[in-house]
Every structure is written in C-alpha cells, then in structure tokens.
Biopython code that builds the backbone (N, CA, C, O; Angstrom):
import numpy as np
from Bio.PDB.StructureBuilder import StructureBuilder

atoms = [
    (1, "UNK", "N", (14.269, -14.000, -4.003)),
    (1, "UNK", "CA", (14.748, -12.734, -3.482)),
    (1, "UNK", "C", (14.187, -12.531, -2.075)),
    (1, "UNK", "O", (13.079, -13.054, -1.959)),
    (2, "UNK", "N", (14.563, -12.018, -1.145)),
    (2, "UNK", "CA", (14.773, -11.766, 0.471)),
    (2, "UNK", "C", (14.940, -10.579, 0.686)),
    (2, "UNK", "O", (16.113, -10.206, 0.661)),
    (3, "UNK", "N", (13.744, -9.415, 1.011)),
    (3, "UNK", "CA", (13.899, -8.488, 1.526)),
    (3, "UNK", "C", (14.604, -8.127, 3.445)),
    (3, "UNK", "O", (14.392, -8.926, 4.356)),
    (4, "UNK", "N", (15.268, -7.023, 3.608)),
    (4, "UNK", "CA", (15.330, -7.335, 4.705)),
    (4, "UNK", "C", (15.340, -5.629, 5.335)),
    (4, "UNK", "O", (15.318, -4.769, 4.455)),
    (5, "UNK", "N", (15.364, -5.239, 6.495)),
    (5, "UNK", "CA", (14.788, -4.430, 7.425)),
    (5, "UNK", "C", (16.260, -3.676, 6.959)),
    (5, "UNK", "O", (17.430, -4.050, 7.039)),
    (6, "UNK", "N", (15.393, -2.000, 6.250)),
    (6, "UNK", "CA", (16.552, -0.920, 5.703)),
    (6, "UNK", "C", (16.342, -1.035, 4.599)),
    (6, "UNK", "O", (16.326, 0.013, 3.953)),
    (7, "UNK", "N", (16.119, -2.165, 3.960)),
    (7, "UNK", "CA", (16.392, -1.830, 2.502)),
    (7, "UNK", "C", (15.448, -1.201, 2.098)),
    (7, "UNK", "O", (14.348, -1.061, 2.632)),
    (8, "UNK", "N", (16.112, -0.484, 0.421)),
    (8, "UNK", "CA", (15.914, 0.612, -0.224)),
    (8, "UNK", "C", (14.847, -0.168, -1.494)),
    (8, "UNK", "O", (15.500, -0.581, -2.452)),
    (9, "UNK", "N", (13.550, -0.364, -1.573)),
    (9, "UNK", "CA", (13.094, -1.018, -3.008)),
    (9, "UNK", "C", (12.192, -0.043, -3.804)),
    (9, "UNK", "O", (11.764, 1.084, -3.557)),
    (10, "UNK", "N", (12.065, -0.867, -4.819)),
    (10, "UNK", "CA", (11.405, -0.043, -5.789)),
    (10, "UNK", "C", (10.224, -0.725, -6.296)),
    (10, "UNK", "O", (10.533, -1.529, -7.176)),
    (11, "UNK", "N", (8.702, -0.672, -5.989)),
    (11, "UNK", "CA", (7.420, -0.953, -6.442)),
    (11, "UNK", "C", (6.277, -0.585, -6.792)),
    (11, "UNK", "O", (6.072, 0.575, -6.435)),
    (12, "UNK", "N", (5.448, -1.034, -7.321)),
    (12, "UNK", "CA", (4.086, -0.417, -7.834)),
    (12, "UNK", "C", (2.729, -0.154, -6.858)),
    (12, "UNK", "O", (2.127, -0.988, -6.182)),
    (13, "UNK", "N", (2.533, 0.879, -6.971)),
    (13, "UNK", "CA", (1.344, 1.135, -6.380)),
    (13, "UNK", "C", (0.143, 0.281, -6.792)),
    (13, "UNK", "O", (-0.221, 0.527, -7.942)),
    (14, "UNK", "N", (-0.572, -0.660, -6.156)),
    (14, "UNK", "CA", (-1.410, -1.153, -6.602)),
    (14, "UNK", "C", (-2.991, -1.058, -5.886)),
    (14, "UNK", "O", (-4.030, -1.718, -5.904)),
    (15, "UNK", "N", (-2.532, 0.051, -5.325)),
    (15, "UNK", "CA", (-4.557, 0.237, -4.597)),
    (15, "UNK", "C", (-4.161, 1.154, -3.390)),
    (15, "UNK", "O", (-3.168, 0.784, -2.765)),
    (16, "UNK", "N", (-4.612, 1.973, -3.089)),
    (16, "UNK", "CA", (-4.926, 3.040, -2.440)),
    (16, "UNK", "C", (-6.478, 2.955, -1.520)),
    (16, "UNK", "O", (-7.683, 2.854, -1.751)),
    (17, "UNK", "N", (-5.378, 3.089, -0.156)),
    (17, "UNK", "CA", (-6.934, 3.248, 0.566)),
    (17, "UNK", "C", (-7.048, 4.404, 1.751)),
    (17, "UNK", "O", (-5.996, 4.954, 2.076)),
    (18, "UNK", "N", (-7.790, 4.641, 2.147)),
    (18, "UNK", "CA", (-7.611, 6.173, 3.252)),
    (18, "UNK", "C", (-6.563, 6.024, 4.394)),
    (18, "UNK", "O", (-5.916, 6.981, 4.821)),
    (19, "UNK", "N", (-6.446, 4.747, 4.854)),
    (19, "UNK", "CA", (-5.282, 4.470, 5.524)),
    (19, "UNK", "C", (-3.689, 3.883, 5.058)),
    (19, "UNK", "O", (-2.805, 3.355, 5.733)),
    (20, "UNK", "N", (-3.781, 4.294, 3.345)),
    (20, "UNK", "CA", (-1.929, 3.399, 3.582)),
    (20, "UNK", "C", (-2.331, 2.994, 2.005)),
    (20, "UNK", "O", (-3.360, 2.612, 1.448)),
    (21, "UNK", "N", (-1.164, 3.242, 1.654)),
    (21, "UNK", "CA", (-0.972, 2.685, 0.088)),
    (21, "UNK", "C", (-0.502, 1.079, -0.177)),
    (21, "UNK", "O", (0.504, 0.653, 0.390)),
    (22, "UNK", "N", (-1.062, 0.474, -0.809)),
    (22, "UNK", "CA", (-0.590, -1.119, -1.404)),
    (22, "UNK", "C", (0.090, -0.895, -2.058)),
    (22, "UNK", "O", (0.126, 0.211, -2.598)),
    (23, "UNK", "N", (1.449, -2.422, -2.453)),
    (23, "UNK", "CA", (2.035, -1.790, -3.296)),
    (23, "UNK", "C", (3.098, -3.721, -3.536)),
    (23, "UNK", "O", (3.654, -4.428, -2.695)),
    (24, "UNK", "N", (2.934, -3.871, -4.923)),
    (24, "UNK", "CA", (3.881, -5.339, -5.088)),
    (24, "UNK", "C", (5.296, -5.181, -5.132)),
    (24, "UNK", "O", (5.851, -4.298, -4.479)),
    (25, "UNK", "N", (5.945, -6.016, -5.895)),
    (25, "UNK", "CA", (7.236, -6.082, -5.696)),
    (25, "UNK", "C", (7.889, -7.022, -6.562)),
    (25, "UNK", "O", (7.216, -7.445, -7.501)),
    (26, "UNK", "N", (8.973, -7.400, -6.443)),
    (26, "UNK", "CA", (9.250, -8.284, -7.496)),
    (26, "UNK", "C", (9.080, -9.705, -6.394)),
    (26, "UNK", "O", (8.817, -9.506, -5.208)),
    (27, "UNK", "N", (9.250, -11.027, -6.901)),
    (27, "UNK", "CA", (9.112, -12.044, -6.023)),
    (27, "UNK", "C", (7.763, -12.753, -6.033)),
    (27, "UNK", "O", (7.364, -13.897, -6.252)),
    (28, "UNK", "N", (7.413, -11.970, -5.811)),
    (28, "UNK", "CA", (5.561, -12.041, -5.189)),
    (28, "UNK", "C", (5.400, -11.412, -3.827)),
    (28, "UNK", "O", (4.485, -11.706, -3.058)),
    (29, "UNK", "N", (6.169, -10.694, -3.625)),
    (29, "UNK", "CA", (5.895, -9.778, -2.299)),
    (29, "UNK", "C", (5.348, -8.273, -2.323)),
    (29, "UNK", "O", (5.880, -7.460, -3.078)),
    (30, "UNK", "N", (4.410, -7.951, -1.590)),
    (30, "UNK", "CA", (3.284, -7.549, -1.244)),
    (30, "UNK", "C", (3.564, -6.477, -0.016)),
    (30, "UNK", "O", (4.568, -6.683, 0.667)),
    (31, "UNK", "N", (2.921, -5.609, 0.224)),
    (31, "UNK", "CA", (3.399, -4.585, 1.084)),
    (31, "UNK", "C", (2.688, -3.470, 1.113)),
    (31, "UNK", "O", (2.065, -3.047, 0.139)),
    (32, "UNK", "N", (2.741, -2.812, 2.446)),
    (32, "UNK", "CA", (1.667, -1.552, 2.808)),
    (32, "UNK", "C", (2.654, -0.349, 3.140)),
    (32, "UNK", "O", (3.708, -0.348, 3.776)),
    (33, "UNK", "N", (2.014, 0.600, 2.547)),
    (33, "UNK", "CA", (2.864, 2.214, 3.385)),
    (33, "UNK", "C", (1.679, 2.874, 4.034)),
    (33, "UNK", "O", (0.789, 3.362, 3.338)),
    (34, "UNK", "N", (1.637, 2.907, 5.474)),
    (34, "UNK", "CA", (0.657, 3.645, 6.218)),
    (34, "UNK", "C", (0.481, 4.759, 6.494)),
    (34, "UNK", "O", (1.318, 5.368, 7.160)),
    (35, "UNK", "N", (-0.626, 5.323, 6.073)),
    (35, "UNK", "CA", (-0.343, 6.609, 6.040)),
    (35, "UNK", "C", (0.425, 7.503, 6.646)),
    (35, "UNK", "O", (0.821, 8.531, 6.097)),
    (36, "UNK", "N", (0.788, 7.032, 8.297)),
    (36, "UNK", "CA", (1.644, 8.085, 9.164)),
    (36, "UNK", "C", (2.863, 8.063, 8.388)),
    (36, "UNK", "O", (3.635, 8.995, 8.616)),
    (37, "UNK", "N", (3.319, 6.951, 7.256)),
    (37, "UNK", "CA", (5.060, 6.789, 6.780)),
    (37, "UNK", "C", (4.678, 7.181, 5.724)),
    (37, "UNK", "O", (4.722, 6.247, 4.924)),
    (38, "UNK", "N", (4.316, 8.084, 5.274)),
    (38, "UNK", "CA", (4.125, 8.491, 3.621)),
    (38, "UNK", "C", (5.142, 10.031, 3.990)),
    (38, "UNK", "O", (5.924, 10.363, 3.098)),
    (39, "UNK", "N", (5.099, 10.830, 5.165)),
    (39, "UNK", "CA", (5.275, 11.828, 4.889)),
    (39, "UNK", "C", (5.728, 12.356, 6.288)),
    (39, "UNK", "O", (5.317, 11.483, 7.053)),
    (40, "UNK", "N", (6.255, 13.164, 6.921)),
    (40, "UNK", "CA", (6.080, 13.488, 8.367)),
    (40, "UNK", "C", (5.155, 15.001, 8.453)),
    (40, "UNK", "O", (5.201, 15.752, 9.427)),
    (41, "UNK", "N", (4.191, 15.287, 7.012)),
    (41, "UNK", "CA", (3.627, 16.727, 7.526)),
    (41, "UNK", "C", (2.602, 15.612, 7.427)),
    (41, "UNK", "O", (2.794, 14.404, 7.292)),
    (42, "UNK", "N", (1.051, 16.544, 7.560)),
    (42, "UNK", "CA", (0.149, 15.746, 7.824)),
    (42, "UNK", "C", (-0.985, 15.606, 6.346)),
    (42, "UNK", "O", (-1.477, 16.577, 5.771)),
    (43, "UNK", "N", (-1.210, 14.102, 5.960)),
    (43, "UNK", "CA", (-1.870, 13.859, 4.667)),
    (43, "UNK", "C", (-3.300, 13.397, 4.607)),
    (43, "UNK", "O", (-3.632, 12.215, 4.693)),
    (44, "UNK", "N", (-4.188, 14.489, 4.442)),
    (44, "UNK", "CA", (-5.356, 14.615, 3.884)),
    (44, "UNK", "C", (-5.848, 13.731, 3.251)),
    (44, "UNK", "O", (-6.699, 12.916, 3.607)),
    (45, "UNK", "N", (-5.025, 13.921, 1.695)),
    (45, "UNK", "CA", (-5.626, 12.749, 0.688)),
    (45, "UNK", "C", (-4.340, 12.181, 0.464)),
    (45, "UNK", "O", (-3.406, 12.939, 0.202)),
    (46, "UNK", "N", (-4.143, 10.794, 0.540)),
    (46, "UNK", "CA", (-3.391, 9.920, -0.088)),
    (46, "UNK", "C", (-3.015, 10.308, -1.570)),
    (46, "UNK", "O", (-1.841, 10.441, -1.915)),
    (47, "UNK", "N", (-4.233, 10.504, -2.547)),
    (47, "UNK", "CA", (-4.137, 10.323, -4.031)),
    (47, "UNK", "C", (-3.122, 11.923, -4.108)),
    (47, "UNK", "O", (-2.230, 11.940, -4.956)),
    (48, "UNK", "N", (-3.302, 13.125, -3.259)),
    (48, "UNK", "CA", (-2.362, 13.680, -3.733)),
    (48, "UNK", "C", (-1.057, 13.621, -3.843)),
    (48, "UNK", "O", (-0.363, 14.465, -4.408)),
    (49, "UNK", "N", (-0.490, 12.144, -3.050)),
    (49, "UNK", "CA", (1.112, 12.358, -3.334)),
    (49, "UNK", "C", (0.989, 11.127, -4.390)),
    (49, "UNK", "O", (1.873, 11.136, -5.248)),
    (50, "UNK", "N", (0.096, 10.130, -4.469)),
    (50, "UNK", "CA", (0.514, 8.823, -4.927)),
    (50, "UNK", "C", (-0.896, 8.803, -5.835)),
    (50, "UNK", "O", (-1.955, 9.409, -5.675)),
    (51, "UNK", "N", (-0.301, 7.501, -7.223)),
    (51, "UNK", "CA", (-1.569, 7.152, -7.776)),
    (51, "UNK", "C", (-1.491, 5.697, -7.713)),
    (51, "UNK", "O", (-0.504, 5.134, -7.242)),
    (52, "UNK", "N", (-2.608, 5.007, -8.220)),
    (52, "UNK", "CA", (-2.374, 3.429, -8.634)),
    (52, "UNK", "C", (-1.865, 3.597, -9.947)),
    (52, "UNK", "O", (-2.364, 4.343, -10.789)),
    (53, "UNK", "N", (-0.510, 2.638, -10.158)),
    (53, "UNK", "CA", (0.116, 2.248, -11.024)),
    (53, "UNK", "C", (1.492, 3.172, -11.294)),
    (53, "UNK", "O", (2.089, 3.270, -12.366)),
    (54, "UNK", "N", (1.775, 3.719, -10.223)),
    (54, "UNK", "CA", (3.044, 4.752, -9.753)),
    (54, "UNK", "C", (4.108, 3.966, -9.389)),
    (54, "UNK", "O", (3.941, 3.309, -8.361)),
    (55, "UNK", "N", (5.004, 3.873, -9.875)),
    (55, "UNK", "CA", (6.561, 3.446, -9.441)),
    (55, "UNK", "C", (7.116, 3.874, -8.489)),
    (55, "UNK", "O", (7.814, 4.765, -8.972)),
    (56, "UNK", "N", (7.441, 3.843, -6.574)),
    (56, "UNK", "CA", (7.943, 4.392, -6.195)),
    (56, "UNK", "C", (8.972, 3.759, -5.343)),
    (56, "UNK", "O", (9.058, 2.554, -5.579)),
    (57, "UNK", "N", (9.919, 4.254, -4.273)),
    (57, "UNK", "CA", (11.063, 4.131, -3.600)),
    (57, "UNK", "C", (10.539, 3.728, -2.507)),
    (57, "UNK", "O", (9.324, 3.924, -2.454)),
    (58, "UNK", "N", (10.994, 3.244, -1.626)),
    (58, "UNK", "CA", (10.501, 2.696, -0.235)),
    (58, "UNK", "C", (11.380, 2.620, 0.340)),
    (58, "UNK", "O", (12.479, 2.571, -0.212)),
    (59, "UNK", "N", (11.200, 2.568, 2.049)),
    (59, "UNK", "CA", (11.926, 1.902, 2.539)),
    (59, "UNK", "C", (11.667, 0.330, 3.176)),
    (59, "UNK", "O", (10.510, -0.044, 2.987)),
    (60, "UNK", "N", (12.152, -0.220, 3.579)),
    (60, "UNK", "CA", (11.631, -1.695, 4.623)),
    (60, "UNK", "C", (11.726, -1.671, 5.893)),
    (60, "UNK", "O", (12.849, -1.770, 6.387)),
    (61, "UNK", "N", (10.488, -1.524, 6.796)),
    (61, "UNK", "CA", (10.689, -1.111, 7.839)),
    (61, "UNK", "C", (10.824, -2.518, 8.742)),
    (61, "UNK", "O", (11.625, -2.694, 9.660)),
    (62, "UNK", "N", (9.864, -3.443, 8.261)),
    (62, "UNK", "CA", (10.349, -5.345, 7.976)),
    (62, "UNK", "C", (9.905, -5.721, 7.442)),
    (62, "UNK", "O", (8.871, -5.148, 7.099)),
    (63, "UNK", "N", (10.253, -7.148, 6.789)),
    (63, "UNK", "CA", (9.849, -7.748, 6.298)),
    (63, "UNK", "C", (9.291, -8.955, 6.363)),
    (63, "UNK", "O", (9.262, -8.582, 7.536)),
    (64, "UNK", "N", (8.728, -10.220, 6.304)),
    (64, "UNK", "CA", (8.071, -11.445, 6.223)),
    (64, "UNK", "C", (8.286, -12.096, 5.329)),
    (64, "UNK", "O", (7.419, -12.382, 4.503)),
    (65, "UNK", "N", (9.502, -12.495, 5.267)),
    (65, "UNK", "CA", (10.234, -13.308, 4.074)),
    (65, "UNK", "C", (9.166, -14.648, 3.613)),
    (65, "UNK", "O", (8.908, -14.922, 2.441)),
    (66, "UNK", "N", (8.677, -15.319, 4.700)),
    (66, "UNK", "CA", (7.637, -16.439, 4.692)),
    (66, "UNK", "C", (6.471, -16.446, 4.017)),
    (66, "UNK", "O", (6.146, -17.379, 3.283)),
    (67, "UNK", "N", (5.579, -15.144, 4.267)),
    (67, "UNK", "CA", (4.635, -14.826, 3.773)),
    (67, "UNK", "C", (4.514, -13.966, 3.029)),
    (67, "UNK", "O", (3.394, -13.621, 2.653)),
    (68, "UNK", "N", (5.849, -13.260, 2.523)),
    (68, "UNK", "CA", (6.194, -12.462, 1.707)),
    (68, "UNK", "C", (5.435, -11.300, 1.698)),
    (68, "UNK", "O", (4.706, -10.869, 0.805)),
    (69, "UNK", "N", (5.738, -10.749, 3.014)),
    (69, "UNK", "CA", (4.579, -9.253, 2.899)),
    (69, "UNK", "C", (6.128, -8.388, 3.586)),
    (69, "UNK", "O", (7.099, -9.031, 3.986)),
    (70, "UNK", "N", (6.060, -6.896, 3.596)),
    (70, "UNK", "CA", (6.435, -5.863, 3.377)),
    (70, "UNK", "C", (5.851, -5.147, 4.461)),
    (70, "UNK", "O", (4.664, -5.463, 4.531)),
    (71, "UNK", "N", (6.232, -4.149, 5.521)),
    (71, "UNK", "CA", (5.821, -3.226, 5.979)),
    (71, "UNK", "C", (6.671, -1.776, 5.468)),
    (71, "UNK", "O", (7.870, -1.983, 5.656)),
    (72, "UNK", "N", (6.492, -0.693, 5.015)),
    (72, "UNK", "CA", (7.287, 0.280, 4.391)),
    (72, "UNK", "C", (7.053, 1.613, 4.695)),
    (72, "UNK", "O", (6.033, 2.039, 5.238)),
    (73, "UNK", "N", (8.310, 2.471, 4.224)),
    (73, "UNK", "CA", (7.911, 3.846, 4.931)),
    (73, "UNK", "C", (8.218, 4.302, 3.477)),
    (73, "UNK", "O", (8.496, 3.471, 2.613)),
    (74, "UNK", "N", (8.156, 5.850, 3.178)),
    (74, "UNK", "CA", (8.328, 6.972, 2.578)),
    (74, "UNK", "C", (9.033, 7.508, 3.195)),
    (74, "UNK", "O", (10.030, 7.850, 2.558)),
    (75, "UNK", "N", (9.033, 7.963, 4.852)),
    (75, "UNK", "CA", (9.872, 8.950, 5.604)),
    (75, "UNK", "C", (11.101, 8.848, 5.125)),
    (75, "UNK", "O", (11.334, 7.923, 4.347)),
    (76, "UNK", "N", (11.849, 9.510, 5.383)),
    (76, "UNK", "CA", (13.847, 9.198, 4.965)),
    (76, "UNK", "C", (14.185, 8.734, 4.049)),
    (76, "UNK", "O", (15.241, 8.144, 4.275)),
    (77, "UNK", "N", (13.763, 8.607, 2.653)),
    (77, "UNK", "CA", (13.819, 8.024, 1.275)),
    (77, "UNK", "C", (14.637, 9.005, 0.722)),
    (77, "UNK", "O", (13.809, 9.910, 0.621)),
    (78, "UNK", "N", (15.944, 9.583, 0.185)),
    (78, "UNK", "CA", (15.972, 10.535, -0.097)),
    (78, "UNK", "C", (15.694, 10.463, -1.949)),
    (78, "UNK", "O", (15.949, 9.504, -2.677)),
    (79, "UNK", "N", (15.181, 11.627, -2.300)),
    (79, "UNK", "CA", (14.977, 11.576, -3.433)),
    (79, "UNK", "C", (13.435, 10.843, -3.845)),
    (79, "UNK", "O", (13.151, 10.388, -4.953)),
    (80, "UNK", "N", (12.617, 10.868, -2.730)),
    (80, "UNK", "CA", (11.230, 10.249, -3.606)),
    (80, "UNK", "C", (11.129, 9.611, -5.214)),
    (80, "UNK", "O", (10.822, 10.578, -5.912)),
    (81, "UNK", "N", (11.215, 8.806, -5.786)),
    (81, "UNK", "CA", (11.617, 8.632, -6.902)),
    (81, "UNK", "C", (9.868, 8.256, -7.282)),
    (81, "UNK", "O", (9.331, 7.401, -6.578)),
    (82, "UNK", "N", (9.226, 8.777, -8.155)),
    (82, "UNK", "CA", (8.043, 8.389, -9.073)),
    (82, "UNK", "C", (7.939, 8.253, -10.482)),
    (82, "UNK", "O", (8.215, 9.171, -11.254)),
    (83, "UNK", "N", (7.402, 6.713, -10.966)),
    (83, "UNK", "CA", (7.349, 6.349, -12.491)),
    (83, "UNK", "C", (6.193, 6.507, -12.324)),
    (83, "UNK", "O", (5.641, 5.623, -11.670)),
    (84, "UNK", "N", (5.323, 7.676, -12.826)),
    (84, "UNK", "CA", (4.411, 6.837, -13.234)),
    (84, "UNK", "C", (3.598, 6.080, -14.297)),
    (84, "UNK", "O", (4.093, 5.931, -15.414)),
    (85, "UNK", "N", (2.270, 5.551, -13.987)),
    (85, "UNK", "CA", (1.635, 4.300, -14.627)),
    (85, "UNK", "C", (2.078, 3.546, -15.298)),
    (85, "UNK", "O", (2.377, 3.694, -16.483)),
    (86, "UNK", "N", (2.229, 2.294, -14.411)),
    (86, "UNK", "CA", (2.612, 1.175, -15.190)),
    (86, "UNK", "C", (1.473, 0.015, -14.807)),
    (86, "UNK", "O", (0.766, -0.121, -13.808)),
    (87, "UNK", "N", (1.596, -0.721, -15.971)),
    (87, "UNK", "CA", (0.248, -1.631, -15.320)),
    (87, "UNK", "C", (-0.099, -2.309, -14.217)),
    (87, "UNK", "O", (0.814, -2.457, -13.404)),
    (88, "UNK", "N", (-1.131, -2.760, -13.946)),
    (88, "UNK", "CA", (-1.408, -3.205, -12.572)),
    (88, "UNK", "C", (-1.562, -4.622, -12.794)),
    (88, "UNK", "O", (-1.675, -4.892, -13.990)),
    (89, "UNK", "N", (-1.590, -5.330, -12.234)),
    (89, "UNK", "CA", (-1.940, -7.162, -12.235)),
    (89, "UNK", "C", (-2.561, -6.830, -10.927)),
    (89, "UNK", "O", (-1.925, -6.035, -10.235)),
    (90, "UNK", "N", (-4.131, -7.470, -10.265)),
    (90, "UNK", "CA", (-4.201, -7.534, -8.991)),
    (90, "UNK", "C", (-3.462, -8.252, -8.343)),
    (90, "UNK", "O", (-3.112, -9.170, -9.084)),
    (91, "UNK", "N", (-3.080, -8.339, -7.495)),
    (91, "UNK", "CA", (-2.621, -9.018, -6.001)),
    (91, "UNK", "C", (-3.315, -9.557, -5.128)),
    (91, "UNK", "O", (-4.538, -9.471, -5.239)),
    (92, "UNK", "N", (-2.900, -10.068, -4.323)),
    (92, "UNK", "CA", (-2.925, -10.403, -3.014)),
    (92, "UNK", "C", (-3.780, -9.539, -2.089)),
    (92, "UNK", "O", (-4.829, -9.775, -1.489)),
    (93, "UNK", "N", (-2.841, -8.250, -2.182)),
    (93, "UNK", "CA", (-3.732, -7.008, -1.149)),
    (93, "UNK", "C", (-4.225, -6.376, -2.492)),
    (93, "UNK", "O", (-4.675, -6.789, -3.561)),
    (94, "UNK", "N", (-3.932, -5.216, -1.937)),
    (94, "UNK", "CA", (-4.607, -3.817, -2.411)),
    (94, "UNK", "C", (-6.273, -4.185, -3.306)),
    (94, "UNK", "O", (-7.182, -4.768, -2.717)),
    (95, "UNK", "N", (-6.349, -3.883, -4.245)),
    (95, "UNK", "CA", (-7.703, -4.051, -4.994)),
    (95, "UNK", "C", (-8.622, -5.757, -4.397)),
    (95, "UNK", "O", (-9.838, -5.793, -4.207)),
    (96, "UNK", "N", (-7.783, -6.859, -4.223)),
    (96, "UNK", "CA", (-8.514, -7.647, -4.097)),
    (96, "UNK", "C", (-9.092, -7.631, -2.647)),
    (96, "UNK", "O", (-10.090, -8.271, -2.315)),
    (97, "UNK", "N", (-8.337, -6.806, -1.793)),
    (97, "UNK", "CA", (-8.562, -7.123, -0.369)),
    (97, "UNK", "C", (-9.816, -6.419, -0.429)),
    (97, "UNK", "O", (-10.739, -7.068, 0.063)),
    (98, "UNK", "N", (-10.163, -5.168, -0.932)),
    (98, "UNK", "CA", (-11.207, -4.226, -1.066)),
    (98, "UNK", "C", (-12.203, -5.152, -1.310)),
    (98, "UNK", "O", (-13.005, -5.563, -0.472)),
    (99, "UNK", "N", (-12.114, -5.580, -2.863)),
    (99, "UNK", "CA", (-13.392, -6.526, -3.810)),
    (99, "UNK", "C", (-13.837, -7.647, -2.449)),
    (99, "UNK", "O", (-15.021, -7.883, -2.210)),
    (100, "UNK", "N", (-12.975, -8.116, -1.835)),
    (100, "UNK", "CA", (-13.760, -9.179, -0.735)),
    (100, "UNK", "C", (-13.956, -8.515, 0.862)),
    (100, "UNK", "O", (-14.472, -9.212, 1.736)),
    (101, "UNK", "N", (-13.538, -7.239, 1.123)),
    (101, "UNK", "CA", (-14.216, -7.170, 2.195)),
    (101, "UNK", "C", (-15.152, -5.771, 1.858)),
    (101, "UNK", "O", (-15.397, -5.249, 2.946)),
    (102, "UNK", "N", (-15.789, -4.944, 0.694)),
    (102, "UNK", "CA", (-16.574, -4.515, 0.335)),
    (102, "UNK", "C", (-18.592, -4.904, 0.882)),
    (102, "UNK", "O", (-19.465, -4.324, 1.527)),
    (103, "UNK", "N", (-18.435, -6.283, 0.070)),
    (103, "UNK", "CA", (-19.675, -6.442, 0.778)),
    (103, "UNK", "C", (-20.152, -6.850, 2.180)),
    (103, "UNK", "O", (-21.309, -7.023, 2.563)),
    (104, "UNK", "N", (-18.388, -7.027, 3.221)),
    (104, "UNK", "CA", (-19.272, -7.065, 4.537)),
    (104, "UNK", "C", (-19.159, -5.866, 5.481)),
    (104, "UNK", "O", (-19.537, -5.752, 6.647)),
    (105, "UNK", "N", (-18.629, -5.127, 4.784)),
    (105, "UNK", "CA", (-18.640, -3.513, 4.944)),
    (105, "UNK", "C", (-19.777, -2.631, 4.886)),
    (105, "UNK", "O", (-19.997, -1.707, 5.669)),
    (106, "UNK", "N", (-20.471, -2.971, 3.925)),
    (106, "UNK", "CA", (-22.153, -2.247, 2.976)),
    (106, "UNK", "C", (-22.643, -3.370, 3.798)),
    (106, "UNK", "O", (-23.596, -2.740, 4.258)),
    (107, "UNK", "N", (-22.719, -4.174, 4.182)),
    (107, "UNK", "CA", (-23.776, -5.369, 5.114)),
    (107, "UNK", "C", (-23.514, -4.955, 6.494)),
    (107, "UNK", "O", (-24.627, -4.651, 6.923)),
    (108, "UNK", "N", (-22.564, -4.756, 7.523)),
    (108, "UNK", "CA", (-22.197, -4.326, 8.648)),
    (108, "UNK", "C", (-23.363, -2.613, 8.791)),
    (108, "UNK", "O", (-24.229, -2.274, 9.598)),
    (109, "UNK", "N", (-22.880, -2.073, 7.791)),
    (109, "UNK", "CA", (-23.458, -0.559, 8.151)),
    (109, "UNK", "C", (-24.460, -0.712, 8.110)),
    (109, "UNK", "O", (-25.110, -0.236, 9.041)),
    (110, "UNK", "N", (-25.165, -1.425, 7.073)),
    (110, "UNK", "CA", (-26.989, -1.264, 6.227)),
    (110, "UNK", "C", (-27.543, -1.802, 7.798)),
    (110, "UNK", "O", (-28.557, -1.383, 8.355)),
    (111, "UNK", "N", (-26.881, -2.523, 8.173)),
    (111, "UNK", "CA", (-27.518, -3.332, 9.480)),
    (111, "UNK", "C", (-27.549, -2.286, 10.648)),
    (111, "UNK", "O", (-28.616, -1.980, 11.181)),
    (112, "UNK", "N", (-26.134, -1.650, 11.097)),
    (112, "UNK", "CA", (-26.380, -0.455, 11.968)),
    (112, "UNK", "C", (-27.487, 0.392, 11.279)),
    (112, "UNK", "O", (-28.514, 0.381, 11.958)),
    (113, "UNK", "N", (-27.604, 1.200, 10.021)),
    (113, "UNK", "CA", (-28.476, 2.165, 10.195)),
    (113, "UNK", "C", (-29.792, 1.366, 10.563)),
    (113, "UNK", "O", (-30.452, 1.979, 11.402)),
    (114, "UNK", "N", (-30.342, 0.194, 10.175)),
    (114, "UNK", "CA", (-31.637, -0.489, 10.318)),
    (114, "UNK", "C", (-31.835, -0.432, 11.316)),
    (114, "UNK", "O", (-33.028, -0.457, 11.617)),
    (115, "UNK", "N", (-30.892, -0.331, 12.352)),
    (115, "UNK", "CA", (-30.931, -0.573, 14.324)),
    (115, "UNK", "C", (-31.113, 0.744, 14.527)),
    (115, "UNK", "O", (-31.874, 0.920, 15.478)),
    (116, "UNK", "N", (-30.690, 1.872, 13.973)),
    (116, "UNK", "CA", (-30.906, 3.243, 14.497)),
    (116, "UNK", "C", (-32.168, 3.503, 14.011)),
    (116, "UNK", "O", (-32.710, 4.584, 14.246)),
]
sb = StructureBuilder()
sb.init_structure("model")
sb.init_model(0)
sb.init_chain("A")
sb.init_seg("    ")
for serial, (resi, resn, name, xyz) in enumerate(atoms, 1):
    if name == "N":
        sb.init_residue(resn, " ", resi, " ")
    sb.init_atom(name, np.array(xyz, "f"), 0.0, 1.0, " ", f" {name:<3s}", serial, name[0])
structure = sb.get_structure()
C-alpha cells in the first residue's frame, strides 16, 4: 500500500509527546501529527484531544513511500473521527523512540546541572 499527499487515513495513536502525536498505519507505515496540525486554536495538552491507543482520521501532508513514514495534519479533516483504545504493538517511533533517547536526555541535563 502507497500513501500519497491528500489522502484521507485512518490510524492508531501510538505515543504522545509534547510536540506531536505518533501514530502507525497499515503497511508498516509510521507517522507524526505536530502539534501546530492537531488543531488551528492553540493546544496546551496534547492528551486533551488525543490518547494512546485512539483510532483517528488524518490527513497526508506527505508521504515517504521508501521509508514508509507519514507527515499528517488534523486541520481540515472534516468530521474528526475517534475509536478509542485499541491495542498498541510498539513501533518504530512513538514509545520506542522515547525508550532510546530517554537516557541521553537524563545524561545531557544531569551533566548541565553538574556545570551550573
């Protein structure tokens, strides 16, 4: 399957982060909604419009047929459509990207405060 720039899909939320929701697909494709495309008012918390394991509508703003990743909006979707919880399988992004760049995140800072 071949996503392409416009289209209308339908996928799972799979990890939530302060900047932009993860989210799979069928295929093995993989994909981000950034926070500015979730909404055109302005969003505080992510978790209040979206959860992990939420079914929702997208749009394709492009795609990466090769590497099978997704860039996506919310804006102009009409009808927001939400299932929610359905199970999660990790991925690619969302939860795993966290689990491996976690500890050089807590190692980067621990090191700034030690310098201050």
């Amino acid at each position: 399957m071949k996503y392409g720039k416009g289209d209308i899909v339908v996928g799972v939320v799979t990890g939530i982060a302060n900047y932009g929701i993860f989210m799979s697909f069928d295929g093995g494709y993989d994909g981000m909604v950034h926070i500015s495309e979730i909404s055109y008012d302005y969003i505080k918390d992510i978790h209040e419009y979206i959860s992990v394991g939420d079914e929702i509508e997208v749009r394709v703003l492009s795609a990466d047929n090769k590497i099978r990743r997704l860039q996506l909006t919310m804006k102009d979707v009409s009808d927001i459509k939400v299932s929610k919880k359905r199970k999660i399988i990790e991925t690619a992004t969302g939860f795993s990207t966290l689990k491996k760049k976690l500890p050089l995140w807590v190692d980067t800072k621990l090191k700034n405060i030690k310098n201050i």
